[in-house]
N, C-alpha and C positions, 0 to 999 in steps of 0.2 A: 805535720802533714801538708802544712800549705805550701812547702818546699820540696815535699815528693814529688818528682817526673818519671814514672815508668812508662819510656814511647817503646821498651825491647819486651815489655815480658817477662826480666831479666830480673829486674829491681833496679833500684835509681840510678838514671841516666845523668853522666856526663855533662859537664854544662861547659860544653866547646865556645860559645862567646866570652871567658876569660882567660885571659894572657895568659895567666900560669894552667889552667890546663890546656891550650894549646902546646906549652913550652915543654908539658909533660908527654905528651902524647909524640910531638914530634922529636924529642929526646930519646923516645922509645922507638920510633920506625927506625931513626936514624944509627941506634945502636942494633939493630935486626939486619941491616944491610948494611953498614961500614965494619961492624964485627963479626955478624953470623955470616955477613954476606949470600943473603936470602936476596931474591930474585925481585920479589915485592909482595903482596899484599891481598887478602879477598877482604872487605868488611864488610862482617854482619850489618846487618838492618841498620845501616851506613846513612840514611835520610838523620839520623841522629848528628852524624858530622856536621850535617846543615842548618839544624835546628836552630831558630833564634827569636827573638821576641815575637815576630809575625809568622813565624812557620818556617820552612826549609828554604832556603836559599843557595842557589850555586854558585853566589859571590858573597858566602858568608865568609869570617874570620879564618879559619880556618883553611879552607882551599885555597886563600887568596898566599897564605902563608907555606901553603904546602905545593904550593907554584915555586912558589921563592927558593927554594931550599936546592942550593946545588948538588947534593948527593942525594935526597931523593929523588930528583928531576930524570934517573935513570930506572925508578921502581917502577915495577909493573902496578897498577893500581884497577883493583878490580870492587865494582859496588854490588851490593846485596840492595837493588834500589826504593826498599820498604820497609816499614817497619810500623809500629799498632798505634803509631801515636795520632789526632790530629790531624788529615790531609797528607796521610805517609806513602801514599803508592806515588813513587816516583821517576818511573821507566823512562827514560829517555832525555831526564831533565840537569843530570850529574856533571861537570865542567870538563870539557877538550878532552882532559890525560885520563879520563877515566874509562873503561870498561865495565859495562852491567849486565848482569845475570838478564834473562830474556825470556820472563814466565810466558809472554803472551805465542814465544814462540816453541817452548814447554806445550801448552794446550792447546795450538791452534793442529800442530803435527800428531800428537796425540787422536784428536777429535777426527781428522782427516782419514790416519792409519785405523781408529779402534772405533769409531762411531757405531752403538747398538741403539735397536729401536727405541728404549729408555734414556739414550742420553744422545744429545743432536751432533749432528754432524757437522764439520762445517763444506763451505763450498771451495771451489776453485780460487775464486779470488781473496780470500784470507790464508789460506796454504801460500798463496804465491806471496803475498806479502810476507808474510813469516818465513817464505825460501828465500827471499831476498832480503833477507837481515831489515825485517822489518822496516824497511824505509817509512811508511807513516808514521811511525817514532823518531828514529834516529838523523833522516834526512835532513838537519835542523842545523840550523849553524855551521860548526866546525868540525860535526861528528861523522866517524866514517862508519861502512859495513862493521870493521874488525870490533867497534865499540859492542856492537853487537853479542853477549855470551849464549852462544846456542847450546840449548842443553833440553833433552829428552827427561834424564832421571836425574838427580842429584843425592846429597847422604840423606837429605828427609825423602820421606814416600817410596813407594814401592822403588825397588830394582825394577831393570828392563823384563828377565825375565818374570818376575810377578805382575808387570802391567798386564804381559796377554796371559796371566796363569789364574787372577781374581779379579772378582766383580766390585769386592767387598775387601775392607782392612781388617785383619783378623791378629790383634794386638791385647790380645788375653793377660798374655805375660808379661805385658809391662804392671800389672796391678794397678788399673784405671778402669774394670769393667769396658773392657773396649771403647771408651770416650775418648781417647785421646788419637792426637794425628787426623789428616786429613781426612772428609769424609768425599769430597768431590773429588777422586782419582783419573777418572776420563779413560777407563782398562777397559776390561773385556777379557771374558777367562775362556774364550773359545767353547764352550758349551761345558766346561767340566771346571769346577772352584778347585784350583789344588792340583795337586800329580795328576797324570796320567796315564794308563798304557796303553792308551787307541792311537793308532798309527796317525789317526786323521787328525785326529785334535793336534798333537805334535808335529805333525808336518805343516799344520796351517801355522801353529805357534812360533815355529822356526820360519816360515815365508814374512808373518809379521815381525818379527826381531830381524830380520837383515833387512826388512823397505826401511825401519826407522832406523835403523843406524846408519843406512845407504844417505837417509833423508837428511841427517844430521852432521854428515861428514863430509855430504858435497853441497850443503848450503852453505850460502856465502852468510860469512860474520865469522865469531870466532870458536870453532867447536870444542864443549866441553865433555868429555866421554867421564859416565862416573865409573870408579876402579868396581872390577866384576863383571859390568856387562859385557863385558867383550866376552865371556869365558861363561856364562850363565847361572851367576851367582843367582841365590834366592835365597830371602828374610824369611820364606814360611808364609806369606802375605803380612807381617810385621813391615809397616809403611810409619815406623816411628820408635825404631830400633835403638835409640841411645842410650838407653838406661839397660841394651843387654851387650855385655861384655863376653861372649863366649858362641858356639858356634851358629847362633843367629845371625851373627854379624862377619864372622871371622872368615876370608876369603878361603872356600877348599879345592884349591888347587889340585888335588888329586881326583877330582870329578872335572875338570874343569874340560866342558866343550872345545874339544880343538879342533871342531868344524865350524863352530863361530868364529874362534880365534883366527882361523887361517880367512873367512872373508870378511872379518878387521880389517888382518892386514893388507888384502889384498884392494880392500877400500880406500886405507889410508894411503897405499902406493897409487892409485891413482890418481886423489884429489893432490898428491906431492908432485907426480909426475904430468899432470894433464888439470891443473887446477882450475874446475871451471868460473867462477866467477873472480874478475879484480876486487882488490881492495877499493873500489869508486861507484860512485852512483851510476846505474843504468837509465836510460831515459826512451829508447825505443828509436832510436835515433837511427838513420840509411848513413855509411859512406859513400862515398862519389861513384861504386861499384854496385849503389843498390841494398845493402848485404845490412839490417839492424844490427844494432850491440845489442839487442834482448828482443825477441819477440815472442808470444804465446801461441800456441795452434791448439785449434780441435782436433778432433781423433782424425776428420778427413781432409788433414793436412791443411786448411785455410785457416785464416785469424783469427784467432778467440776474442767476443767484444758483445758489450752489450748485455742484455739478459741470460747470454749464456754463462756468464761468470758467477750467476747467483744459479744456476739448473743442477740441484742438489738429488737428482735423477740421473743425472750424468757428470761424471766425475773426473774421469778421465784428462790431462792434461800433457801438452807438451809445453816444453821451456827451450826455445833454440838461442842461443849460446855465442851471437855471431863475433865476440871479439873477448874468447876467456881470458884469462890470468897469465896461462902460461901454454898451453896448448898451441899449435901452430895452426890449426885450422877449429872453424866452427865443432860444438858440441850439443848436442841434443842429447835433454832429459826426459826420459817420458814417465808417466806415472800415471798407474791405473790402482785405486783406490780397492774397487768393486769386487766380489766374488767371484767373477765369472771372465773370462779371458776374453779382450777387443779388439778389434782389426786397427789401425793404424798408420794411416798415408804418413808417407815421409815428403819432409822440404824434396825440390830438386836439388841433384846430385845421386854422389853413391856413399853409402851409410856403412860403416864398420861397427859391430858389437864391441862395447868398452868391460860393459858390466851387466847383469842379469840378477839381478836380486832372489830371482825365482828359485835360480840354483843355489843349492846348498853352498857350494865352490864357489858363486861370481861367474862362473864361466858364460860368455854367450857370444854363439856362434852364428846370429844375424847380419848380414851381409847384404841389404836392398839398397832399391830406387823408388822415387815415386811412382813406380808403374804400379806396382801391387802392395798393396796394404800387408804389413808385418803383424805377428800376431803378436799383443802385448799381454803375457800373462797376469791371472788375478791377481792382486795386492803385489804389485812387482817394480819394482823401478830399473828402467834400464837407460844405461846409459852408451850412445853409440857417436863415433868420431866420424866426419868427415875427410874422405878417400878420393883423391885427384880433384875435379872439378868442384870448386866451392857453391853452396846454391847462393845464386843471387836476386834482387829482387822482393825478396820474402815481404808480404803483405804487414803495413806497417801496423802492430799490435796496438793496443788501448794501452795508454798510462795508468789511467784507473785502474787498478781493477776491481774496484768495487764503488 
C-alpha cells in the first residue's frame, strides 16, 4: 500500500520519473505516429506526466524528453490539465508544445449564456476573458491563444442539447442510484426538465444552442466542438454515459437537426473566411490611424471600464475587433446575454450583418451607423463587418477587465 499512487481515479499511476517508463511510454507515442501515423495525442488527467517527488512540474523528466524526440516534435499534443491527486488543477502551467482542455472557459460561457436565479451568473469581464482564450491563464511565457482548448461540452457531462434541456443529471441507468457524474452542470432546462412541445420553450432552447456555439467558434483559442452537438444529439440528461453502449450514446443521425447543422456550418465558414481574432495577444493598443487591436463598448457605443464590467444587471457587451486574423477590415461582436432585446450604438462607420445568432439560418440583415442604435436580439450574438470607411479613433478600452 505504501507504494500505491492513485492521482487518476483509475488505479496505480505511472511513475514517469523513471527511465524505463519514460522509454515505454515514448516507445508507445512514437509507434502511434511513425506507424499508425496518428496526428497526436489528448492526455487524460495528464498533470500525472509531471508528477514527481514535490508535485507537478513542467520541466519534469519527461517533457524534457518528449521535447527531445524528433518524430514527435511534429505531434499534436493536447493536456487534460487535472487530475485528483495532490495540487492536480493545473490550467495553464503545461510546457510551450502543449495545448489544454479550458474548463474555466467550459463554465465561465456557460454561466454567462444559462445563468438561473439558483446558480450565478457571471459578468462581462469574465465572459471576456474566457473570449479571449483566457489570457489571465495562458498570457504566460511562451504560450499563445491556440494553447487555449475551447470547449462548451465534452464526452463527460451533458451534450449541448441537454445543457439547455435539464437542471438536474438524470443517470438512473448507469446503476449508481444517480450518484455518479457531475452534480454542478451550470444548464438550465428552459422552464421544462426533458422534451418538450411548447413552441417557446424550443425556440428559446434553439436561440441558446446557436449563441453558444456562435460563442465557441468565434472565440479566439482553439475550438473544440463535441461530435452530436452540431446535429442535437441527447443522453436523455445522462451527463455520464460511458458504461452505456447503445442508443444513449449512439449518434442518430436520422433525427439529426439539419437546421442546427446548417448554422454550424455557416459558423464555421465564417470564423474560416473572416477569422476574427489572431493567434497573438491583444493588448488594447491605437495604430497611428487611431483604430485599437481590441476594444470593449457598452451598449451606447462608448468604452466599457471600471465598475461597469462587474454590473451583473447589465450584461450586454460589444467586442470591436480592430485588427482580426484574416478579415480585411475591423469586426464587431455584440452579445446580449438578457431576456429581452437592446438597442445598441455602433462604433463610427458603416456596419454590415455577418451573422445573427437569433435566426435559426444565421442570417442578418443589419446594415447601420452610429446614428441610430441597432436592435440587438435576446440571448443573440451578432456578428457585423465593417463597409468602406474604417471607424477610427475608438476610445481606448481597459486592459483589465476585471
Amino acid at each position: 500500500p505504501e507504494l500505491y499512487e492513485n492521482h487518476t481515479g483509475c488505479g496505480n499511476t505511472l511513475d514517469l520519473r523513471h527511465p524505463r517508463v519514460i522509454q515505454l511510454v515514448l516507445d508507445s507515442l512514437r509507434y502511434w505516429v511513425g506507424e499508425m501515423h496518428v496526428d497526436g495525442f489528448r492526455f487524460d488527467l495528464a498533470p500525472v506526466l509531471g508528477r514527481g517527488a514535490h508535485g507537478f512540474s513542467a520541466e519534469a523528466p519527461f517533457f524534457t524528453a518528449l521535447a527531445q524526440d524528433p518524430l514527435l516534435a511534429r505531434a499534436k499534443l493536447i493536456a487534460e490539465p487535472w487530475d485528483i491527486g495532490p495540487d492536480g488543477y493545473r490550467l495553464g502551467d503545461f510546457p510551450q508544445r502543449f495545448a489544454e482542455w479550458n474548463d474555466r472557459c467550459r463554465d465561465g460561457v456557460r454561466s454567462f449564456w444559462l445563468g438561473r436565479p439558483e446558480i450565478e451568473t457571471v459578468d462581462r469581464g469574465e465572459f471576456a476573458r474566457r473570449l479571449c482564450a483566457s489570457s489571465d491563464i495562458f498570457h504566460t511565457g511562451q504560450r499563445l491563444p491556440a494553447d487555449s482548448v475551447n470547449f462548451i461540452t465534452a464526452h463527460d457531462g451533458f451534450t449541448l442539447h441537454d445543457l439547455v434541456s435539464y437542471d438536474e443529471r438524470h443517470n438512473e441507468a448507469n446503476g449508481e442510484d444517480n450518484r455518479d457524474g457531475h452534480g454542478d452542470n451550470r444548464s438550465w432546462n428552459c422552464g421544462v426538465e426533458g422534451p418538450s412541445d411548447d413552441p417557446a420553450v424550443r425556440e428559446l432552447r434553439g436561440s441558446l444552442k446557436r449563441a453558444l456555439l456562435a460563442t465557441l467558434l468565434l472565440a479566439q483559442g482553439t475550438p473544440m466542438l463535441c461530435a452530436g452537438d452540431e446535429i442535437g444529439h441527447t443522453q436523455g440528461g445522462n451527463n455520464n454515459p460511458y458504461c452505456q453502449d447503445n442508443e444513449t450514446t449512439w449518434i442518430d443521425w436520422a433525427s439529426a437537426d439539419a437546421e442546427l447543422l446548417g448554422f454550424t456550418r455557416k459558423v464555421l465558414a465564417l470564423r474560416r473566411e473572416s477569422q476574427p481574432f489572431r493567434n497573438a495577444w491583444y493588448h488594447g493598443v491605437a495604430d497611428r490611424d487611431g483604430l485599437h487591436d481590441l476594444a470593449w463598448l457598452h451598449s451606447d457605443g462608448e468604452d466599457l471600464h471600471g465598475p461597469a464590467w462587474h454590473d451583473r444587471d447589465d450584461r450586454v457587451l460589444g467586442c470591436l475587433i480592430g485588427h482580426p486574423a484574416t478579415a480585411r477590415s475591423p469586426l464587431l461582436l455584440l452579445f446580449n446575454p438578457e431576456a429581452v432585446g437592446h438597442g445598441f450604438r455602433l462604433p463610427p462607420g458603416t456596419w454590415q450583418g455577418l451573422l445573427d445568432s437569433s435566426d435559426p439560418g444565421g442570417h442578418c440583415s443589419v446594415r447601420g451607423t452610429n446614428r441610430e442604435p441597432i436592435e440587438l436580439p435576446a440571448r443573440s450574438v451578432l456578428v457585423l463587418g465593417s463597409v468602406g470607411d474604417e471607424p477610427r479613433a475608438t476610445p481606448l478600452a481597459q486592459r483589465d477587465q476585471g
